[in-house]
N, C-alpha and C positions, 0 to 999 in steps of 0.2 A: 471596851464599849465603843471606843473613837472607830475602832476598825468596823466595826460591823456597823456604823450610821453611814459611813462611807459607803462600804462593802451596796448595803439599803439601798444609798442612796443611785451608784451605778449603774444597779441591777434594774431600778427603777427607770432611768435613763433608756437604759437597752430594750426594756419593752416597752417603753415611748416611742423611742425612734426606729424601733426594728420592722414595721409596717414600712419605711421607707429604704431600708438599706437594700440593694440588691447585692446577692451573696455571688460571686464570682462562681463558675459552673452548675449553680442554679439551674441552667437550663431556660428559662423562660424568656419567650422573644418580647419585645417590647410591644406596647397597646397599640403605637403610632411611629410614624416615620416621618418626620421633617419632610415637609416639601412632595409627599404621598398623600394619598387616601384612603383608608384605611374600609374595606368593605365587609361588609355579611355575607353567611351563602347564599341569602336570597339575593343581594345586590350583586355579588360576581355572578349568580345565575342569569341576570338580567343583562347584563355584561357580555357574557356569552351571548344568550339571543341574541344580541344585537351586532355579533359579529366582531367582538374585540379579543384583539390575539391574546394568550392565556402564555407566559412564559412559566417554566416547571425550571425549580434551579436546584432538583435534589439530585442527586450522585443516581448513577447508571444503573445499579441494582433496584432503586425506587422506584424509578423510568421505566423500567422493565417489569417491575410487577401490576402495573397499572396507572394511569393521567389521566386529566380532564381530555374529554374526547378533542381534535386539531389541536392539541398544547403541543409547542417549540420547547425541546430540551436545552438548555443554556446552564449547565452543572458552573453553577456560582466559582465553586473551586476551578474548573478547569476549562470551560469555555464562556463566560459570562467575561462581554470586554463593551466597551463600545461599539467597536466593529462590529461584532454580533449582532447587536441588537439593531444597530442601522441595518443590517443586510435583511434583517426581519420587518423594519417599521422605521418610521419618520418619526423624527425627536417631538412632535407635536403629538401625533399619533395616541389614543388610548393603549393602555398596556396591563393587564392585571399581571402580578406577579405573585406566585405562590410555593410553597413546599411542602412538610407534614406536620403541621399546626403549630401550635401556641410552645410547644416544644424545642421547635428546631429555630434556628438563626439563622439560616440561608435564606430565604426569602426576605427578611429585615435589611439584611447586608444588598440584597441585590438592590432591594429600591432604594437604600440610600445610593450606593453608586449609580445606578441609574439616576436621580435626580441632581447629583453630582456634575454628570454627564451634561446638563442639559436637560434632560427628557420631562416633557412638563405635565405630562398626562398622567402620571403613574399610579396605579391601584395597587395598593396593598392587602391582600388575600391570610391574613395571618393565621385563620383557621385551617386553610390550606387542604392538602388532596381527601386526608381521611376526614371529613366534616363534607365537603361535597361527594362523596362514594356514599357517606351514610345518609345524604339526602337523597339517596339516586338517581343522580344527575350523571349524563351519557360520560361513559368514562371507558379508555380503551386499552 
């Protein structure tokens, strides 16, 4: 009987706090990024209008089948540095930063390192390329 008031009881524990535990390859990028912005597709759509560079931080094959229309490819993994991004834009400078949505973790990674950097402007686009293509928003 002791065992299973236990047993109850931890089982109870774990769907108390399992709304809070993130499971290691989960999958799912984070809501927010320290020292980011976190935007909508309506808000990076506005973004865009107004002329604010769009960095795409997914691997080549992604890049390839389709981006936000003038989006700079900076593959997180293998060209995503400081350098980079200075050769593109001033550490003040707006910057959205995006990949393929709520799934992926490249786009999370790049805006923390970016705001690591220095860069004080940063938007974070977490819904990312497939969420603006299905708003049909100019993509190339």
């Amino acid at each position: 009987m002791k065992k299973l008031v236990n047993l109850s009881a931890l089982l109870f524990l774990f769907v108390l706090l399992s709304p809070q535990i993130t499971f290691a390859g989960d999958g799912v990028s984070p809501m927010v990024v320290e020292g980011a912005k976190t935007v909508t597709t309506e808000e990076a759509k506005k973004l865009f209008d107004d002329g604010v560079l769009f960095i795409d931080v997914r691997k080549d094959k992604d890049w390839n089948a389709g981006r936000v229309s003038d989006a700079v490819q900076l593959n997180v993994k293998t060209k995503l540095s400081e350098e980079t991004m200075l050769a593109e834009m001033k550490k003040g400078d707006p910057v959205v930063i995006y990949c393929n949505g709520e799934k992926c973790m490249r786009s999370s990674k790049a805006c923390k390192k970016a705001v690591e950097w220095g860069f004080t402007n940063v938007y974070y686009y977490r819904d990312g390329f497939p969420a603006w293509k299905n708003a049909g928003y100019p993509v190339e």
